[in-house]
C-alpha positions, 0 to 999 in steps of 0.5 A, spaced: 180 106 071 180 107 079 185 100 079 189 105 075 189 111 081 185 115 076 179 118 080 173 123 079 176 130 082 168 132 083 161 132 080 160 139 078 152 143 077 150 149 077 148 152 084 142 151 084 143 143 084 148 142 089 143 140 094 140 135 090 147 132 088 149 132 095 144 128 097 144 123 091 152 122 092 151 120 100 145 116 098 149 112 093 154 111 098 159 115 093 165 120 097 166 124 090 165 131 092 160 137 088 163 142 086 160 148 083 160 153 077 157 160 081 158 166 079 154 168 073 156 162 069 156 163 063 159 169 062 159 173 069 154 178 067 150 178 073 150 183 079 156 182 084 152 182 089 147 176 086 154 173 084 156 172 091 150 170 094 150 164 089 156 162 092 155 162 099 149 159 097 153 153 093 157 152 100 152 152 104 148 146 100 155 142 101 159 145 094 167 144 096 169 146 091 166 153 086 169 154 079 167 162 079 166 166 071 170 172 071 166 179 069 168 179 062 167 187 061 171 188 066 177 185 062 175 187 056 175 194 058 182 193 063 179 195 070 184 189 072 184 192 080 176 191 080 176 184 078 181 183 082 177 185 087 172 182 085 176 175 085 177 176 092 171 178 095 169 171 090 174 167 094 171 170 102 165 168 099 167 160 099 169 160 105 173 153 107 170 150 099 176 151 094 
């Protein structure tokens, strides 16, 4: 497919296996970046302050990308400005990653 312009964007694990994936793709001589689905996948019920760490955890082991799981009781309660803080303080935490 690659004649035909169409690409892999990213290779996307979890964050604990951002590093290996890393490392597997240099060593293939592969240039497809690791993105990452932090943030309590799959349903965001973890603490936010676990939350952020796993970010800066998966930007640290080479993620330049982080898909981050809202928390959904905050939507299904309607507490809007806290997940939007919540959001904000998820897009500190990736730094230059997307």
């Amino acid at each position: 497919m690659h004649d035909k312009g169409i690409t892999t964007a990213a290779v996307c694990v979890y964050p604990a296996r951002v590093c290996d994936a890393v490392k597997a793709l240099k060593a293939a001589g592969c240039n497809i970046p690791v993105a990452s689905v932090a943030a309590g996948f799959p349903a965001g019920q973890t603490h936010l302050k676990t939350r952020l760490e796993e970010i800066r955890l998966a930007v640290e082991d080479g993620a330049t990308e982080i898909d981050v799981v809202i928390n959904r009781s905050l939507v299904l309660t309607g507490q809007w400005e806290a997940l939007y803080d919540e959001i904000r303080q998820f897009r500190k935490a990736c730094g230059e990653a997307h």
